[in-house]
C-alpha positions in Angstrom: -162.6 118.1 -56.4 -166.4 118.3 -57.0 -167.0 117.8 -53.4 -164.8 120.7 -52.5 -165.9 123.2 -54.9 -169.4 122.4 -53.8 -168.7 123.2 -50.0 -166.8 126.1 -51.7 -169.8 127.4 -52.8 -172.0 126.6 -49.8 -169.6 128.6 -47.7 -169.6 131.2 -50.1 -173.5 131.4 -49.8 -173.2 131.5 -45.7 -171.0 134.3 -45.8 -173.5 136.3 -48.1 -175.9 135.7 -45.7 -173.8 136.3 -42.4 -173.3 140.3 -44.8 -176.9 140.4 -45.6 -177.8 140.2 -42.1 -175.3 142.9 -41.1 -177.1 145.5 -43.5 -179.9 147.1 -43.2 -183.2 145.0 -44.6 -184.2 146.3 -47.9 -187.1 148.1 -46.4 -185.4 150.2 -43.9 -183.2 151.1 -47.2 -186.1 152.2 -49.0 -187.0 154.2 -46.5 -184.2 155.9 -45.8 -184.5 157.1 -49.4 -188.0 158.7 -48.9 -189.9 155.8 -50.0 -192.3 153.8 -48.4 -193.6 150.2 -49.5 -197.5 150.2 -49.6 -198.0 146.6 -51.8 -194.9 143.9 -53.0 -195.5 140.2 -54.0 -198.6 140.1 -55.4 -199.4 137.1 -56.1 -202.9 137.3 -58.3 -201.4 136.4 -61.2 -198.4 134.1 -60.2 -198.7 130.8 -62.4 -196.9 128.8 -60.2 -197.8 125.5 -58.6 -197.9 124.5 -54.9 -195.0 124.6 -52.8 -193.8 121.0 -52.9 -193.3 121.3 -56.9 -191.4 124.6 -56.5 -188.0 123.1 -57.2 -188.9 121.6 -60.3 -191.0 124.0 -61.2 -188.1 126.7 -61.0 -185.1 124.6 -62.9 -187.6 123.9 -66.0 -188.1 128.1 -65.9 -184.6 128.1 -66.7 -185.4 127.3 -70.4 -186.1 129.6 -72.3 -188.8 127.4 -74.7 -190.4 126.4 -71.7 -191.1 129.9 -70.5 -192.1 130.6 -74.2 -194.6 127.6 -73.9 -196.1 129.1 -70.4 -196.6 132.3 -72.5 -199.2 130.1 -74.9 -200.6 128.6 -72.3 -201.5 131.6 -70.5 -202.9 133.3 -73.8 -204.9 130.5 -74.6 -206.2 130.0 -71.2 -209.1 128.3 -70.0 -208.8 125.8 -72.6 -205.6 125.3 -75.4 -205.1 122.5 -77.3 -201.5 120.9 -78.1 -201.1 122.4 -81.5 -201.5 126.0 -79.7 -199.2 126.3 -77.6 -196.4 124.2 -80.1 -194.9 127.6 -81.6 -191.7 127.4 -80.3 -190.6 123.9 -79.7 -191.4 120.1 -81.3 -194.7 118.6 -80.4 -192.4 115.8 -78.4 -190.7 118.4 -76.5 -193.9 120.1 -75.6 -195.6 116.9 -75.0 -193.2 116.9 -72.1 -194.0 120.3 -71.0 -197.7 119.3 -71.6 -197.0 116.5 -68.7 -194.3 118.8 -66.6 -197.5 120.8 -66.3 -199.7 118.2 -65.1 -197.8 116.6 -62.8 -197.3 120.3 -60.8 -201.2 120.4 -61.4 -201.5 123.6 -63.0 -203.4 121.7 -65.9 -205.6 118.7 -66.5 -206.4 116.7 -69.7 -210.3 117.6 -70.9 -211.6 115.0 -73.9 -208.2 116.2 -76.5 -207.7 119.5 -74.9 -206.3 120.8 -71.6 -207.8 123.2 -68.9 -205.4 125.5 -67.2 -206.7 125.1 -63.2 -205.5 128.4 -61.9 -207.7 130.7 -64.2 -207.9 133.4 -64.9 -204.0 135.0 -65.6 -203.8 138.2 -67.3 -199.8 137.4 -68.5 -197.1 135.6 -67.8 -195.5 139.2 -66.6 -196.3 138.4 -62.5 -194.5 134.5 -63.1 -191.6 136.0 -65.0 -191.2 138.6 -62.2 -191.6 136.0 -59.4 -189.0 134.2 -61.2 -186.3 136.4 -61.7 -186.5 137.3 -57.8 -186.2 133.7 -57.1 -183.0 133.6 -58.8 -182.0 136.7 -57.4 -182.8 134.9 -53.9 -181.2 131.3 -54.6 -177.9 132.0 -56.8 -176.8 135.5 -55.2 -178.7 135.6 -51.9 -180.2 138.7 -52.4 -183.0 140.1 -50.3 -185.5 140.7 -53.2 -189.2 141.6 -53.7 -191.1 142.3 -56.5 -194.0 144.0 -58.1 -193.6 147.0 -55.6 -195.6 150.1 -55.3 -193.7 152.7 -53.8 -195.4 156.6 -51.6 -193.9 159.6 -52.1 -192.3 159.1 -55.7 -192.8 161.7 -58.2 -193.0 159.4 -61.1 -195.9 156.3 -62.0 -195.8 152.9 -61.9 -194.6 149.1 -60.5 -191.0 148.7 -59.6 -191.0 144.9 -61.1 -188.2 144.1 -58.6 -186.3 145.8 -56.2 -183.0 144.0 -54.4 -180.5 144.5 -51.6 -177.5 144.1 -53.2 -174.2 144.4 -51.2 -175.2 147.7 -49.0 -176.1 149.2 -52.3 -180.2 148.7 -53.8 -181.0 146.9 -57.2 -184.1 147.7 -59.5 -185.1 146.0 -62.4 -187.4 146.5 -64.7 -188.7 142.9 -66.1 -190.5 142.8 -69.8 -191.8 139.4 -70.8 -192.8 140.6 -74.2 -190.5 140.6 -77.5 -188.6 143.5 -78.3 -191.4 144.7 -81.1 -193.9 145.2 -78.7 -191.7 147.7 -76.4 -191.8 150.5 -76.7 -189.9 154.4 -76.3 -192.7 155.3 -73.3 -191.6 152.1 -71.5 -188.1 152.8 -71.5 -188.7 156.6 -70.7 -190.8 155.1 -67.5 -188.1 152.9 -66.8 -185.3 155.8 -67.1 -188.1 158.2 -64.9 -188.3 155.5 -62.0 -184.4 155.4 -61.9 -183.7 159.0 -61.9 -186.3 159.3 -59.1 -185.6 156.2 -56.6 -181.9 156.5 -57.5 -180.6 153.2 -56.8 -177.2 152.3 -57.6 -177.7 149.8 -59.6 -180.6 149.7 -62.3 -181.0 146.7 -64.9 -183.6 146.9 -67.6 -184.3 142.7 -68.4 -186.1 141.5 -71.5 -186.9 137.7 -71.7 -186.0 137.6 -75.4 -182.7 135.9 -77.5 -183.0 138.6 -80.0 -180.5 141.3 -80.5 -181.0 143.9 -78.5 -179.0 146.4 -80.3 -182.2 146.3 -83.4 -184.5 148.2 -81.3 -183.9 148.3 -77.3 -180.3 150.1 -77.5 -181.5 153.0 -79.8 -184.0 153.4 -78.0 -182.4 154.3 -74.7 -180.0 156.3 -76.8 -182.4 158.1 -78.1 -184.3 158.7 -74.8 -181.2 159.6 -72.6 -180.9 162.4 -75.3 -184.0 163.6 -75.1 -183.7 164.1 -70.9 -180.4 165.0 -70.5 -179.6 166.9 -73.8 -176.7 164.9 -74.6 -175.7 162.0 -76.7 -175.2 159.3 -74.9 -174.1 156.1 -76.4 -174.6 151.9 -75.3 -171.3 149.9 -74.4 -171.4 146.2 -75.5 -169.9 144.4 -72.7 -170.0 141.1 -73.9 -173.2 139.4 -76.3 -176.3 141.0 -75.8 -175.3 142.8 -72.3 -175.0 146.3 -72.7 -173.9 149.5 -70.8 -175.9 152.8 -70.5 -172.4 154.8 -70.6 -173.9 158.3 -68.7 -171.0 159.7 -67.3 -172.2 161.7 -64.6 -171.1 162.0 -61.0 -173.8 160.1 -58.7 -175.7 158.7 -61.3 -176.9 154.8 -61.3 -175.0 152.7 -63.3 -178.0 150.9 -66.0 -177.3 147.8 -67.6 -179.5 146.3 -70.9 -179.6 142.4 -71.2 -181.6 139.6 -72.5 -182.1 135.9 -71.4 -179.4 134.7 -74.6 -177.6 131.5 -73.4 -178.4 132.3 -69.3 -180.4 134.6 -67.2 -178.0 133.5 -64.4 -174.9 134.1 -66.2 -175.9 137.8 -67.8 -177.0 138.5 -64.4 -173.8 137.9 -62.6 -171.6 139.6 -65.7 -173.5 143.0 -65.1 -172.7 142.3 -61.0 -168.7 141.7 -61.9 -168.6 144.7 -64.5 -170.7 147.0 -61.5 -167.9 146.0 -59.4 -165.1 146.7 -61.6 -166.1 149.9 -62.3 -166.7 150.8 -59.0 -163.8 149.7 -57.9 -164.8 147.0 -55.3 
């Protein structure tokens, strides 16, 4: 039974492929909106290791502690020691990150501390980015890139990831800090960038297991009121996945989720309630 669900999948994946192919690539889409790419995948600050320790690398970016970890590593950077960057897991379990780390060789032991060897890295922002587009890319087989700069937009700022999703164009907007350092401004950018690009599909992603209805909900609330002159209110869908509920013909449909129990898994419930209520 394994065996057949697993060339279920596989199959699945081919055919996603066979309808990516018959779309348009994402940047003909782009352009067709009035947009023009001019810098995507920067890769300046990408905390990554070589190519043959991708794999790895990517399934242990799955856990949430060890992407917590990364964060400590990069803030201590050039040189941490074990006891600063043990906030948020044992000191066995980040022993093992501690040698994850040097096996990829992003790190080497120096006397009792360790040197980061891809220095220096502003934030872990670029990796999170990088990370969520591989997902994107690996589990949905998405045409994806990130950290894009778009001409001719009447608003500022990155578009942390932009997607081909079905015929239809995914952002996202990707914050790697906790909800207490976010702030109104950021979601009014966010709100700005979707109400200018217009993509169908908008998802604003913070790599947190906090509740998101403390601070983040209000806040769009309270944001949507101010630019459209209505109350507009945030429909749980299930956890810490939310709904923008704006009710207006053409508009994107915006989603609010965290990384609580799976990125993956949050991901693909905002894709099945997108297609419910568009009535795919």
């Amino acid at each position: 039974m394994s065996a057949d669900l697993e060339s279920l999948k596989l199959e699945i994946k081919r055919l996603k492929k066979i309808l990516n192919e018959l779309t348009p690539p994402l940047q003909v889409m782009i352009k067709r909106r009035g947009f023009r790419i001019y810098k995507k995948d920067p890769e300046d600050d990408l905390f990554i290791p070589q190519e043959k320790f991708i794999e790895d690398f990517y399934e242990m970016m799955k856990k949430y502690s060890f992407r917590l970890f990364l964060r400590d590593v990069i803030k201590n950077q050039p040189l941490f020691s074990l006891q600063q960057v043990t906030r948020y897991a044992t000191k066995e379990v980040t022993a093992e990150y501690l040698s994850f780390l040097k096996e990829v060789e992003l790190i080497k032991p120096e006397g009792s501390l360790y040197r980061v060897l891809r220095y220096p890295i502003r934030s872990f922002g670029e990796t999170l980015e990088w990370f969520i587009a591989e997902i994107l890319k690996r589990e949905f087989v998405m045409e994806t890139i990130r950290g894009v700069k778009l001409e001719k937009r009447l608003v500022g700022g990155d578009y942390d990831l932009i997607s081909k999703f079905n015929g239809s164009i995914l952002y996202m907007e990707i914050k790697s800090s906790p909800p207490k350092q976010i702030y109104n401004s950021e979601v009014a950018a966010f709100l700005d960038r979707v109400w200018d690009f217009m993509p169908e599909l908008a998802i604003f992603f913070v790599d947190t297991e906090l509740r998101m209805k403390d601070k983040i909900v209000p806040m769009f609330e309270e944001e949507t009121r101010v630019k459209l002159g209505s109350d507009f209110i945030c429909n749980r869908i299930e956890k810490e996945i939310f709904e923008l509920n704006i009710d207006l013909k053409e508009q994107p449909k915006i989603f609010i989720i965290n990384s609580k129990d799976s990125i993956i898994n949050n991901i693909q419930t905002v894709f099945y309630s997108y297609f419910r209520t568009k009535g795919f």
